[in-house]
C-alpha positions in Angstrom: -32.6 11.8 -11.2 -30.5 14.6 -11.9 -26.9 14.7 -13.2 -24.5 16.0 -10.4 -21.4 17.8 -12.0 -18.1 16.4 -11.6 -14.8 18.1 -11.0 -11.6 17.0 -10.1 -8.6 19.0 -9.3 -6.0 17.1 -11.4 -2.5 18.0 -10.0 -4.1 17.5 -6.3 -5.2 13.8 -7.3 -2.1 13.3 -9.2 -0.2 14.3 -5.6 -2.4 12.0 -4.0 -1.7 9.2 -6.2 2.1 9.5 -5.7 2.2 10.2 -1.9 0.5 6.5 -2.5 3.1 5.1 -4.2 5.5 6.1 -2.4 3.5 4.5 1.1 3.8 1.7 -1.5 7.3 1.6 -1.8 7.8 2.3 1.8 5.8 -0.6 2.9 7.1 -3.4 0.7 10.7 -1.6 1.8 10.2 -2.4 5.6 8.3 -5.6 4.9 11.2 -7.0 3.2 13.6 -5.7 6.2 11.4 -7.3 8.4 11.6 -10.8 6.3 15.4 -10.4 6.9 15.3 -9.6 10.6 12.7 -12.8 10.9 15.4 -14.7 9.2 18.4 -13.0 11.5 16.1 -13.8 14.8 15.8 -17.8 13.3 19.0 -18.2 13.1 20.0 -16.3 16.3 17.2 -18.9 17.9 18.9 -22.0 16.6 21.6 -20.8 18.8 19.4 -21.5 22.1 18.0 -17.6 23.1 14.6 -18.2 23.2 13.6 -14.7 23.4 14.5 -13.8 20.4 12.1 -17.4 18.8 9.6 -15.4 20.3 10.6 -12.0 18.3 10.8 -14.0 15.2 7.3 -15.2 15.6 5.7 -11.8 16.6 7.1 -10.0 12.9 6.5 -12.8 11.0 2.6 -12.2 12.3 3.4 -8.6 11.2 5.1 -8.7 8.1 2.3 -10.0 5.9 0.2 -7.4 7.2 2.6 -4.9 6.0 3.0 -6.3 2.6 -0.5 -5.9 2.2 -1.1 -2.7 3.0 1.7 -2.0 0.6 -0.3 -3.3 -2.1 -3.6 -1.6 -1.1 -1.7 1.5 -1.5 0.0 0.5 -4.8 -3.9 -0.2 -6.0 -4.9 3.0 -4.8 -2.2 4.9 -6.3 -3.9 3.1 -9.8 -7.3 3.7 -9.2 -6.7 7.5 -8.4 -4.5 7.5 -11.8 -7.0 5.5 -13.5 -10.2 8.3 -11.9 -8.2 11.0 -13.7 -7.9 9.6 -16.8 -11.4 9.0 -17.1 -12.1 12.5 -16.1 -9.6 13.6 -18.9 -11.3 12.1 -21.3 -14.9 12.7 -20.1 -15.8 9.3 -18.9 -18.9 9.9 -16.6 -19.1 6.2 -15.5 -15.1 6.2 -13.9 -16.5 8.6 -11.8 -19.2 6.2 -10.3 -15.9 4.3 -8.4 -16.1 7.5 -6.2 -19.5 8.2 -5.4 
């Protein structure tokens, strides 16, 4: 089987990687609001509005999908870091992640 070549355009990945974090940090940031707002709509609910019970239980159904997907994207931001240090220093096998 023949060796296909490998190239990598390091400040593109490295862009990648931190528009990843940064979907990291944003959804750990809202998944935290939303524990706080599940916790506002509880308490508002032990006050008798039922509406907002039902509120409460519709995030708290969301907000462990969010958190997550916030660290899907935190491992993603890794692995892309990790891809290009493996490219750096001539690792052929990090490069199977990819293919």
């Amino acid at each position: 089987m023949a060796s296909a070549d490998v190239s990598m355009n390091i400040p593109d990945v490295e862009n990648m990687a931190n528009v990843f974090g940064t979907m990291a940090d944003v959804a750990k940031a809202i998944a935290k609001a939303l524990q706080i707002i599940i916790m506002t709509l509880k308490a508002v609910a032990f006050l008798g509005l039922i509406g907002t019970a039902a509120i409460a239980m519709f995030l708290e159904r969301i907000q462990p999908a969010i958190e997550k997907l916030g660290e899907k994207f935190e491992e993603l931001k890794f692995d892309l870091f990790g891809a290009i240090v493996s490219y750096r220093d001539g690792d052929s096998s990090g490069s199977q992640r990819f293919a």
